[in-house]
N, C-alpha and C positions, 0 to 999 in steps of 0.2 A: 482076909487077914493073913491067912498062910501066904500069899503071895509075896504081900508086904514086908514079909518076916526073912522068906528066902533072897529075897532084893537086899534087903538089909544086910542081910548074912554074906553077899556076894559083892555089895560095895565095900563091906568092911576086909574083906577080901583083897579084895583091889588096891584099898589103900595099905594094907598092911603087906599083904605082899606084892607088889606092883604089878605090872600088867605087859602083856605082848604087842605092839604095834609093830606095824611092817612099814618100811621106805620105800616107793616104786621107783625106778630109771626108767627115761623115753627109751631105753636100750630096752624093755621089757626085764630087768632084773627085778626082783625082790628080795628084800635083805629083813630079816627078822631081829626088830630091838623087843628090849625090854627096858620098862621105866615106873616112875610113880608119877601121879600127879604134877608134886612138885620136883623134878628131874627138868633141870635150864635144859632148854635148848641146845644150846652150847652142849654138855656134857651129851646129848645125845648123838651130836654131829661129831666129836670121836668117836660113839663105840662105831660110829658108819663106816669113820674113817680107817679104825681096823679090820674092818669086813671086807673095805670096799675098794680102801686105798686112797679114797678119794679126799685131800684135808679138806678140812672143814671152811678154810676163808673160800675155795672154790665151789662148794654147797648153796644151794637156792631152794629153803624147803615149803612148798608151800601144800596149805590144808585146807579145803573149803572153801579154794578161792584168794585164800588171802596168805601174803609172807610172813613168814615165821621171822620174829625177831630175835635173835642166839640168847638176849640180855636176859628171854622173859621165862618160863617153865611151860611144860608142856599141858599142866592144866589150863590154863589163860584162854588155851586157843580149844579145848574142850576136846582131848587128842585121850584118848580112852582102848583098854582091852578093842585088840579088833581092827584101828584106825587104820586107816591108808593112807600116809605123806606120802606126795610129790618129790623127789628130789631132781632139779635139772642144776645145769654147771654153771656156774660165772664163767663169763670169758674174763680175763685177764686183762688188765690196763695194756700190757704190751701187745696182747694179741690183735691181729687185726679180722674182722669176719670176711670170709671170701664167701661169695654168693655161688648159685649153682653151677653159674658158669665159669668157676675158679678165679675170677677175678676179684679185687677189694675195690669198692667203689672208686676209690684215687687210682687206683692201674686205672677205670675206665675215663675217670677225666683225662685224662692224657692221650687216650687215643681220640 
């Protein structure tokens, strides 16, 4: 019953006053948010992008496996005190990917 009681006490916590969750980079960064349940996605891929610099349309966050969608909030995907998002980059429609051997696949059609 005590146990039940202090759960209680610490979810209401949580929802009142929100909670800490961290964004990793394949760069090995960690960046420390804070949010609520219901806190969009969106609103969270700013506070990253003052941390981090990085804007938000270049952001890919994903949790559990699965893409975060900007539209939804961060309870949906079950992102709680403690979590660990993913963030890796979009490339860019203009950008083109060069492989390890600095070339973009069209440089290697040509030769």
């Amino acid at each position: 019953m005590k146990l039940q009681i202090i759960g209680a006490i610490a979810l209401i916590a949580q929802v009142c006053l929100g909670f800490t969750f961290y964004v990793l980079t394949l760069s090995g960064k960690r960046y420390t948010l804070t949010g609520e349940s219901w806190t969009k996605v969106s609103d969270a891929e700013l506070q990253l992008e003052q941390q981090s610099g990085v804007p938000p349309k270049q952001q890919r966050w994903i949790y559990k496996g699965r893409e975060l969608n900007s539209d939804k909030v961060l309870g949906d995907y079950g992102i709680q005190e403690g979590s660990e998002v993913r963030m890796v980059l979009r490339l860019r429609p203009d950008q083109t990917y060069l492989g390890p051997d600095g070339f973009s696949d069209q440089q290697k059609a040509l030769v």
